[in-house]
C-alpha positions, 0 to 999 in steps of 0.5 A: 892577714897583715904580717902573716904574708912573709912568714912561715905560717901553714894552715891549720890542717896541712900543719896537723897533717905535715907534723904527723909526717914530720914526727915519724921522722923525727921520732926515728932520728930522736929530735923529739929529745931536743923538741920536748925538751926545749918546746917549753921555753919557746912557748912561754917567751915567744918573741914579738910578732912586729917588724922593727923599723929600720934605723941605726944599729942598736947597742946591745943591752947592757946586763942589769945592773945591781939595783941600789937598795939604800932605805929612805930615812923615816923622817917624811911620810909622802901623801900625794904627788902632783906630777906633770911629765914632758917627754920632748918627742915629735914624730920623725925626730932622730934624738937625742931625746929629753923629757922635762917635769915638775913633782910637788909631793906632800909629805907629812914629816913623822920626825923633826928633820932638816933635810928631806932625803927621797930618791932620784937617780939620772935626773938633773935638777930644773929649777929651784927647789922649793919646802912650802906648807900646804895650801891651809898653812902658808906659813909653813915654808921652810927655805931651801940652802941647796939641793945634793944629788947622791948618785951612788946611793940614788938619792936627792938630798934637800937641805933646809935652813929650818927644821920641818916639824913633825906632825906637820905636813909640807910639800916639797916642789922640785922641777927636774929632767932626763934623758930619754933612751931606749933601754926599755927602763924608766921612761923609754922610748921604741921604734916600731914599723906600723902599716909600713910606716916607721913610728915611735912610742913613749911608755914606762918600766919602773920596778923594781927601782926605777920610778926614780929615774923618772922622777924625784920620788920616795920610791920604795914599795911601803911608801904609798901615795895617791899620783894626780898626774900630767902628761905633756905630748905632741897632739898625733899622739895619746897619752895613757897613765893608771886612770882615765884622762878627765880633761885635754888641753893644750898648751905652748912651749918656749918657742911658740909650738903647740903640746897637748896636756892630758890630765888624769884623775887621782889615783888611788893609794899605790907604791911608785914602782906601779905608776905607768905612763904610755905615749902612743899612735895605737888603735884599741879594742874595748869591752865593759866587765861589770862596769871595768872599761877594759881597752887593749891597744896595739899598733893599727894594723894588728888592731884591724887584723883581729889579733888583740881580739882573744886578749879582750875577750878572756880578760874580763871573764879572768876579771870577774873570776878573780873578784868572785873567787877572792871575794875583794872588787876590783877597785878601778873605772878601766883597764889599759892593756898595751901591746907594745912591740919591744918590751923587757918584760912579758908583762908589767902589772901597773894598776890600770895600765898594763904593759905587755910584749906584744907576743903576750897579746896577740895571735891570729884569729884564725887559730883555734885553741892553740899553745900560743892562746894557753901562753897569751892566757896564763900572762894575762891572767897572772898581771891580772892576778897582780891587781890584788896581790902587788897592786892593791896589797904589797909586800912590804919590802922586795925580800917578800917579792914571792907574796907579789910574784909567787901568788900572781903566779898561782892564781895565773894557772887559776885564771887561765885554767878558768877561760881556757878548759881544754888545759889540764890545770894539774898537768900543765901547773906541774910541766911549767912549775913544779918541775922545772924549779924543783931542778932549779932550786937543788943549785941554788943558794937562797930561800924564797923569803931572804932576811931585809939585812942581805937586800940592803947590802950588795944583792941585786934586786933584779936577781929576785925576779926568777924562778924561785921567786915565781915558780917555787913562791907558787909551787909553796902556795900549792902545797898550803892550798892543797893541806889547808883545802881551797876553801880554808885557804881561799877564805884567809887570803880574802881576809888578808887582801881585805885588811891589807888593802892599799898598804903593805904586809909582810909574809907574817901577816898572811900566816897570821889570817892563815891561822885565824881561819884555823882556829876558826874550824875543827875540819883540819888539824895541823901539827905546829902553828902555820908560820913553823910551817910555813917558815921552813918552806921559806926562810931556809934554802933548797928543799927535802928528799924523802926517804922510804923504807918499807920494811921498817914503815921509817921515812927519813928526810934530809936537804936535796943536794948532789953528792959532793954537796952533801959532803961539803954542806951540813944540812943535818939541822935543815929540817921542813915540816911536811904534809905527805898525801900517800897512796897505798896499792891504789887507794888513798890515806889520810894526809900524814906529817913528818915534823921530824928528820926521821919518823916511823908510821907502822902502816906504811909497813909491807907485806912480801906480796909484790902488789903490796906497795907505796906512793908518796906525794901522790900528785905532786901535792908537796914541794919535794922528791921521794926516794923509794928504796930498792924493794918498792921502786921494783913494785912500782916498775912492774905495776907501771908494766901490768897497769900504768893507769893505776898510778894517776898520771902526775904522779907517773911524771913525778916517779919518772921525773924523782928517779931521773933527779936523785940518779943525777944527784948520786942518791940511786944508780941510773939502772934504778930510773931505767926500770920505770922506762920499760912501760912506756910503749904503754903510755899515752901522755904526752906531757909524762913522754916529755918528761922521759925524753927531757931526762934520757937525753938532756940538751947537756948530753946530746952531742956526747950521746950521738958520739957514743955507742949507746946511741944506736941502743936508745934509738932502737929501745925508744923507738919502740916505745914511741911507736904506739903514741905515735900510731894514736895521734897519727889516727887523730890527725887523719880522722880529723886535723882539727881533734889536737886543738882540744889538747895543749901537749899535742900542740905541736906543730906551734912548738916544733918550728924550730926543730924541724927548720934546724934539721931542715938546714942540717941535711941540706945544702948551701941551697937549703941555707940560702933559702933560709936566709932569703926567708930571714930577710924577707921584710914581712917576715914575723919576728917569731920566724926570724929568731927560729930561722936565726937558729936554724941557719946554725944547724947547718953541717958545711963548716963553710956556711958555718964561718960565713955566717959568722961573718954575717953577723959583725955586719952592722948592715945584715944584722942589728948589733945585738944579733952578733952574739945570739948568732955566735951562742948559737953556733958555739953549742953545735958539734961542728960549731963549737970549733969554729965559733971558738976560732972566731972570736978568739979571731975577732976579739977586738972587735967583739970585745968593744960591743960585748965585753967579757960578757960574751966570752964568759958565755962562750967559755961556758958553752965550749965546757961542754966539749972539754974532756981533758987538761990539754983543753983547757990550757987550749982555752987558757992560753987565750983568756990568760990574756983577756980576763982579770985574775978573779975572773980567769980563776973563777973560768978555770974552775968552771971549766976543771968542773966542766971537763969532771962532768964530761967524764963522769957522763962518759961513765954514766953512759957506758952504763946506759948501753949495758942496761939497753943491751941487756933490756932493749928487746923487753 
């Protein structure tokens, strides 16, 4: 089966089988800690399954750097580019590589002006420039006096002799060219190995901002244009851009070899960060979805193995999904879907021309339903979500990205949920989103929709493409979806995407249709206009607690933050207006709002009966915690013991997961969250166990747990507890291996990979480590299992292996450069590692520091914080940066490390009273 030969792949059912085997071990040794709470990220970013070709030694990517975020004078409105590109690449060539080309871009000019400022960073200019009128105003040319480049602010001014008018259009003529590198930006160039053959393609990454790198543009998201555009390529090679290619030809260069010329037809109306161009020596698969000619390409031996074949087949069915749904045609002839085998992203939404990692894409055809199918589903279907909300309409500036990223992100639980129905939509949306950011989003300082004045200073763009972004823009959506009802809400976005269509809109323009489809109907009522809602969600930072009190019926509500954060922030003004969908002993309530800090509703007064009680939230429906006070949580605990199922599954994950958080954060004792835990011998939810396990034993606190006297009590108390679950799937895998498929949480044997390699290394010898290594060198090995393996051979317990292997890694010939600090981060975490990886780059620096720079040790540093627990160690660690880092830079370590060694020592406290509460309970 092509690159399985090397790999750790097993089949199916021994994998079922061995995992059952696996597990019981794991279960006694608490792994599963480690397992459930990192198994997320390993399934949602896997890494590429191609070999790399082999080659020199590629520099470690830099940090992205701030993008520029100066606005283009209003002066010119582009129209239309004619764009020819000429990436100066044969095969088997060794660089440098250059890539030359011509741009004419109608503009019509909205002001008198004379000069015509656009934007282009890293380009040197070919040629004189020129200002014509169009073909039906030749009279119209203006002379140019010179061409400046601005490279701070990223921009190419045009300065003219005469004065463009407005009202008139003119075209402006630049030739230009660039570097071509590989650093996965721009237009970049990869090597890849490909039925043993070393190959190279050519392919393009342009947003935020970088369009401009690759040609002279006005390269922001309002300024839409429609592209006719040229690709000149060596004739082994196909060129693939937004639409279909309508001619091929050839042409000449200065010395007399022969290029091929592929034309494309014109594009529709699209801001320039989607233009997107791939120059390859691929094979493809092809399907037609409602007259959509959908190709997924790869390189030819994936193709010929299968392993695009599940990528084809869901993405026309999410195709149509999303244009029945939305009720707005998906307005293209086809659909390119590229794998390529190193890419900086998992996928990019370009229209027409979608460019994905290949981890993205392919997985064998042999697998049944497995995670990696749930994860190659859910991309998928959130860049195909892209094509109406980002491609067709987009935000008007990246301070709204969330209406890009953050509605793609909904609708790819959408789509994914649709073609794959074994996935629990509501289970699986809540584990990958809500939760997750929920953590995230009580540490960090911006809202999900940020003022246009901090984007244009110094804030990055880049740093806008994260959770908050993704993950709380979807949650929010959710949340207005779930109190607006599907069908109201679904109906305001086919009005906004049919208004909006190739332009631009803001997150005002969506509240707007939101609200005409509520004055439109009497079934639900809101209490304030849908932008006063909705604005609180977005414009402010964090999110809200709740706070309950049964005896007054009172619900209070105050921003999420930790104790010494709420001493040192005023938040009293900070208030959301909330939609809290609540339960009472079993039977749902009418949905109620609290538009107010504080607000009494009589009838969520209770009795004294211990079954009288209150949810909250039922669902997760809303994007906030609830904090019960003492008298429910109790009714609550014991309800969960006489009759789990009572509270719906959700919302035993959201108690659990709630009562963890606000211990965390000071608002109520850990004995508070320990009581929800006594249940679980009689819970059969994998996805509630992995939210348990995530907070009992948070990778933070693992090394300090297995030092202290309270491991042997939790071992002992979860053990218990684990064992029915256990019993039950174990009863699956031996009735038939086959059964977990249908279930996405119990994809085990997938996730636990790299927890059962690094025990392996660790209770074994130098021969267990050896071996791993041969197997990381083995040159079929997949990418997948070399990082694993990269990982496992850092859980060895020799300290010389340890050393040795560090060593290894500042071998340009055993490993590629940028593996240097993966391997040293990996180390750097381990009990004994930690030491050891400190003494070597202290050791190393030099060396390290030309490839790495502060970067590596800064992380480093943060790393050994988890270790340090008094003053004497941080002069330790002092002692070496005091020499390294600037003054800022040494305070701001310090200071890291001072909070560093607090958290230590209130973890010591938090777990001496974890071992009295198990002491007391561990044989309830």
């Amino acid at each position: 089966m092509g690159t399985r030969g090397g790999g750790l792949y097993v089949g199916r059912r021994a994998a079922a089988v061995g995992a059952a085997l696996l597990l019981a071990l794991l279960v006694a040794l608490l792994a599963l800690a480690a397992l459930y709470g990192r198994c997320r990220q390993e399934a949602e970013a896997p890494p590429p399954p191609s070999p790399r070709a082999p080659g020199p030694a590629a520099p470690p990517p830099p940090a992205p750097a701030a993008s520029s975020v100066r606005r283009l004078p209003r002066h010119l409105l582009p129209l239309h580019y004619d764009l020819e590109l000429w990436p100066r690449v044969r095969p088997g060539q060794t660089g440098p590589f250059a890539f030359t080309g011509q741009v004419n871009i109608t503009v019509r000019c909205l002001q008198d002006t004379d000069t015509a400022v656009l934007h282009s960073a890293g380009l040197r200019s070919r040629g004189a420039a020129a200002v014509r009128g169009p073909l039906s105003e030749p009279g119209a040319a203006v002379e140019v006096a010179g061409l400046r480049q601005a490279e701070a602010g990223e921009v190419a001014v045009l300065e003219l002799r005469g004065r463009l008018r407005a009202g008139r259009r003119y075209v402006l003529q630049l030739g230009f060219q660039g570097r071509l590198e590989e650093d996965l930006d721009g237009l970049f160039l990869t090597r890849y190995t490909d039925r043993g053959q070393s190959s190279m393609l050519i392919a393009s990454q342009m947003e935020p901002t970088y369009a401009r790198r690759v040609y002279p543009c006005f390269d922001e998201p309002a300024m839409k244009a429609t592209f006719s555009i040229r690709i000149i390529h060596d004739p082994s090679y196909v060129a693939l851009s937004n639409m279909p290619a309508i001619d091929v030809s050839e042409v000449k260069d200065e010395n007399g070899s022969l290029w091929t010329v592929t034309t494309f037809n014109t594009s529709l109306k699209m801001s320039t960060y989607l233009t997107a161009f791939v120059i390859c020596d691929f094979d493809y698969v092809t399907r037609t979805e409602r007259g959509n000619e959908i190709r997924i390409w790869a390189r030819k031996e994936a193709v010929k193995n299968g392993y695009v074949d599940y990528a084809l087949n869901i993405t026309g069915p999410i195709f149509s999904f999303l244009e029945d749904i939305l009720n707005v045609s998906y307005p293209l002839p086809k659909t390119d879907l590229v794998a390529l085998p190193d890419f900086g992203a998992g996928g990019m939404e370009n229209w027409g021309l979608m460019i994905f990692q290949e981890a993205s894409l392919m997985n064998l055809p042999s697998d049944e339903f497995t995670s990696r199918k749930a994860m190659i589903a859910l991309i998928v279907s959130h860049e195909l979500g892209h094509q109406w909300f980002g491609n067709l309409v987009t935000m008007n500036w990246w301070n709204d990205l969330w209406l890009n990223e953050g509605l793609a992100s909904y609708f790819e639980y959408l789509g994914a949920t649709f073609v794959e129905p074994k996935l629990s939509l509501d289970k699986i949306f809540y584990a990958h989103v809500v939760q997750p950011v929920l953590r995230e989003d009580s540490e960090i300082a911006r809202s999900l929709s940020e003022s246009e004045d901090k984007i244009k200073g110094s804030f990055s763009l880049m740093s806008l493409f994260d959770n908050i972004t993704y993950s709380k823009g979807a949650s929010i959506t959710w949340m207005l979806s779930g109190f607006l009802t599907e069908k109201l809400f679904i109906r305001a976005l086919t009005s906004y995407l049919k208004e909006f269509s190739f332009s631009n809109a803001n997150q005002d323009d969506l509240w707007t249709h939101i609200q005409m489809v509520v004055d439109a109907q009497d079934e639900v009522q809101l209490p304030a206009p849908v932008k006063q809602i909705m604005d609180s969600w977005t414009c402010q930072n964090g999110f809200p607690v709740l706070t309950l009190n049964l005896t007054t019926g009172t619900i209070r509500q105050e921003q999420f933050l930790n104790k010494n954060n709420r001493k040192s922030t005023d938040s009293s003004n900070n208030t959301w207006i909330i939609p809290i969908s609540w339960m009472r002993n079993g039977s749902s309530q009418p949905l109620t709002w609290l538009d107010k800090s504080s607000r009494m509703f009589p009838e969520m007064q209770v009795s004294e009966s211990d079954y009288d009680w209150i949810l909250l939230n039922v669902n997760l429906s809303g994007y906030y915690r609830v904090n019960y006070d003492h008298l429910n949580l109790k009714r609550l605990a014991r309800l969960l013991e006489n009759d789990p199922k009572a509270i719906p599954a959700v919302s035993r994950f959201q108690l659990i997961d709630d009562a963890f958080a606000l211990t965390d954060f000071g608002y109520v004792p850990i004995e508070a969250a320990l009581e929800l835990t006594k249940y679980l011998a009689r819970e059969d939810e994998l996805f509630i166990w992995n939210v348990v396990l995530l907070n009992l034993i948070p990778e933070n606190l693992e090394s300090t747990l297995k030092n202290h006297e309270v491991y042997p009590l939790l071992k002992k108390y979860l053990l218990k507890r684990m064992l029915p679950i256990y019993h039950y799937y174990a009863g699956f895998i031996r009735q038939n291996a086959d059964a977990l498929e249908d279930d996405y949480f119990a994809q085990i044997p997938f996730l636990i990979r790299r927890t059962v390699c690094c025990y392996g290394v660790a209770v074994g010898s130098d021969k267990e480590w050896n071996f791993a290594w041969e197997m990381y060198n083995h040159t079929n090995s997949m990418e997948e299992d070399k990082d694993i393996l990269l990982y496992a051979m850092s859980c060895t317990k020799e300290s010389w292996l340890l050393y040795r292997y560090l060593q290894y890694g500042l071998s340009d010939t055993l490993f590629s450069s940028n593996c240097t600090s993966v391997i040293i981060s990996h180390v750097v975490t381990k009990d004994i590692g930690h030491r050891i990886a400190w003494e070597f780059v202290t050791e190393n620096w030099p060396l390290l520091s030309q490839g790495y720079g502060h970067e590596l040790l800064h992380d480093v540093l943060k790393a050994m914080g988890r270790f340090v627990k008094t003053d004497v160690q941080i002069q330790e660690l002092q002692v070496f940066y005091n020499a390294t880092l600037e003054e800022d830079e040494r305070e701001a370590i310090t200071m890291l490390l001072e909070s560093a060694k607090l958290e230590n020592i209130e973890s010591r406290k938090l777990l001496i009273k974890i071992a009295n509460w198990l002491e007391k309970n561990i044989d309830n």
